[in-house]
C-alpha positions in Angstrom: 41.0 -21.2 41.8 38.2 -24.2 43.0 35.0 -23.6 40.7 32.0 -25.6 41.2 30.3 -27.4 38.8 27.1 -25.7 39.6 29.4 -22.2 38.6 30.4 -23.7 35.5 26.9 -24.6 34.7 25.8 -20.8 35.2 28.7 -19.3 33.3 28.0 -21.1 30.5 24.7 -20.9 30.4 25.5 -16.6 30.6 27.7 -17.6 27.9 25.5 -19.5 25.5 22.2 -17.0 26.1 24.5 -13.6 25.1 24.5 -14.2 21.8 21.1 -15.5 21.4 19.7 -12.4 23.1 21.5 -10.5 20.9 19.9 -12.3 18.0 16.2 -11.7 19.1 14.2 -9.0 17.3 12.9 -5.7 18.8 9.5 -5.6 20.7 7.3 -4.3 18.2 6.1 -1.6 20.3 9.8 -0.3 20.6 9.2 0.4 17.0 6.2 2.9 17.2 6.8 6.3 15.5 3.5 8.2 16.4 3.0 8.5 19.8 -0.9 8.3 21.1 -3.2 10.3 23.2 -3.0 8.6 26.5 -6.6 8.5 26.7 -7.3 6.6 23.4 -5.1 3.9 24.7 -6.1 3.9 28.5 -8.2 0.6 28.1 -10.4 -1.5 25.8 -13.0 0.6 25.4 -10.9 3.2 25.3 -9.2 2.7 22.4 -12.2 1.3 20.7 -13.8 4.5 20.7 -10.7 6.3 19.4 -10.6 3.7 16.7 -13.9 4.3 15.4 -13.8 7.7 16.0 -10.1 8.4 14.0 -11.0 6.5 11.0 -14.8 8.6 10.8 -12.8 11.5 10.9 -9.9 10.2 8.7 -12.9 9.1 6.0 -15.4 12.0 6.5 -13.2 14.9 7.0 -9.6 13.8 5.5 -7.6 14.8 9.0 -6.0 13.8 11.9 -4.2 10.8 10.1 -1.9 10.4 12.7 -4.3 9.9 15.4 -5.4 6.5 13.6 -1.9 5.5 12.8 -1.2 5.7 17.0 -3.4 3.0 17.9 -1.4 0.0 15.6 1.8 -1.8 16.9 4.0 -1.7 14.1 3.4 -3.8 11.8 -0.7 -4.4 12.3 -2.8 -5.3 9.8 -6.4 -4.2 8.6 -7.8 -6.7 6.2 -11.4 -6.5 5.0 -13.2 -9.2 3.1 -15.9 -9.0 0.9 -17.8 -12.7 -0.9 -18.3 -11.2 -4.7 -19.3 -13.6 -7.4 -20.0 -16.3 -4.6 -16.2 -16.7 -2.8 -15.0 -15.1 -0.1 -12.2 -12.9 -0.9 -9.9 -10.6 1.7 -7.8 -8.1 0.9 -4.3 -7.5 3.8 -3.3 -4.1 4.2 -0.6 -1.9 6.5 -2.2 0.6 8.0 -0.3 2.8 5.7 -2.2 1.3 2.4 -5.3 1.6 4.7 -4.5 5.5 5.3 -3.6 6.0 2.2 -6.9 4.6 0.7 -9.3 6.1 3.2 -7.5 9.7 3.4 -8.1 9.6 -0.3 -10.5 11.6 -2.3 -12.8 14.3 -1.7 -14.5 14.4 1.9 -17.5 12.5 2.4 -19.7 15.0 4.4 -21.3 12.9 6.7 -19.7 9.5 6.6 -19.9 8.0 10.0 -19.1 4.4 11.6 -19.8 3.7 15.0 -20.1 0.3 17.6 -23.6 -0.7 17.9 -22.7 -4.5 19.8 -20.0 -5.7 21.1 -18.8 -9.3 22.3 -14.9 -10.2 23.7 -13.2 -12.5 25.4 -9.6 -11.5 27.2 -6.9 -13.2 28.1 -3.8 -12.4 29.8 -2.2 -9.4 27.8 -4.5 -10.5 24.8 -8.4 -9.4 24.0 -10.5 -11.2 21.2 -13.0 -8.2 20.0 -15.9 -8.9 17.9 -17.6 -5.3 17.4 -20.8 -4.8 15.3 -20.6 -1.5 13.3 -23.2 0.5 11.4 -21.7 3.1 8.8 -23.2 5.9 7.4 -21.4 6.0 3.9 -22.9 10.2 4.0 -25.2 12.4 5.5 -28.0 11.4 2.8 -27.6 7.4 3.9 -30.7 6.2 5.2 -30.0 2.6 4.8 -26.8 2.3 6.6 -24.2 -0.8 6.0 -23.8 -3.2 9.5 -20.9 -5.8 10.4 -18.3 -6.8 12.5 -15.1 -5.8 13.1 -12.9 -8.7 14.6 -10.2 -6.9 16.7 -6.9 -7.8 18.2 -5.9 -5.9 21.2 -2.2 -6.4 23.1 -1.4 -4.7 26.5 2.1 -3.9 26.9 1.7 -2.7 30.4 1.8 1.1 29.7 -1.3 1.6 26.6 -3.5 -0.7 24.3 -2.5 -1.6 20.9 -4.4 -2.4 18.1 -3.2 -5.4 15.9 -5.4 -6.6 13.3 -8.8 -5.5 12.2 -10.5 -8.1 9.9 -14.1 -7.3 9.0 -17.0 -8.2 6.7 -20.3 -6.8 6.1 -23.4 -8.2 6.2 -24.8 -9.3 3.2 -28.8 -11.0 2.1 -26.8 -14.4 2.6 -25.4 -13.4 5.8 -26.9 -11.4 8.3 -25.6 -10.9 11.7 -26.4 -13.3 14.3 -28.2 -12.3 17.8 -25.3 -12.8 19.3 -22.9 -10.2 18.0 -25.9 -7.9 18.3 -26.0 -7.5 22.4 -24.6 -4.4 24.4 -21.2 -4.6 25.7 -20.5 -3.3 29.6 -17.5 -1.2 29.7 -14.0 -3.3 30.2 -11.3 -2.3 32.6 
């Protein structure tokens, strides 16, 4: 039998790639174990509101745990970062530790966070969030706590993911800038 060098070429190439292919991990979102509510995951905003909205709930009321562990690809991170004694410190948590602490203790009666700002840039399957909060730490709080939220969003095709929430509040030495303070418009 005549083969070509351009069908040698091919085979090995089929050859050569089997194994490799073989060797690459699993998507992360294969790995998900709690499936979301369709419309917490239908776009940006979408799952924006569901993230706010699962960890007030999570906080205030000590439920619906699962709800806030849909939105994270396997593997996400929340990490928050605080500046005591003059350096900046951050703390990197699975958003099992992150449950875990914020399912703890006694309800908060009244805890609330919610988006007040928000500023993105998107890219591809990719969106840059920076999303200024203000949290109620209980009913009684009348001076409530502001910052951002810097979130990492990845389309798969199907849903939104969350990836990594890093956040700091603002503090006398740094207040929010304009910037991060200015309305969002609804995202496709």
């Amino acid at each position: 039998m005549h083969r070509t060098p351009s069908a040698l070429v091919a085979l090995s190439t089929l050859l050569l790639a089997a194994p490799l292919a073989a060797q690459m991990p699993p998507n992360a979102v294969s790995l998900a174990t709690v499936p979301a509510k369709p419309a917490d995951v239908a776009s940006p905003d979408a799952i924006i509101a569901a993230l706010y909205d699962a960890n007030t709930i999570m906080v205030d009321q000590k439920r619906d745990l699962d709800r806030f562990r849909s939105l994270f690809i396997p593997g996400a991170r929340l990490m928050p970062t605080a500046k005591p004694n003059g350096n900046g410190v951050i703390r990197i948590q699975s958003v099992e530790d992150y449950v875990r602490q914020a399912s703890g203790g006694p309800p908060r009666h009244g805890f609330s966070e919610r988006e007040i700002a928000r500023t993105s840039e998107a890219f591809g399957n990719i969106m840059q969030v920076f999303s200024t909060y203000e949290t109620h730490r209980d009913s009684s709080d009348a001076h409530p706590l502001h910052g951002i939220n810097s979130i990492q969003l990845f389309n798969d095709g199907t849903r939104w993911w969350v990836v990594s929430v890093l956040w700091d509040n603002e503090r006398a030495d740094s207040q929010i800038p304009a910037v991060f303070m200015k309305s969002h418009k609804a995202t496709p």
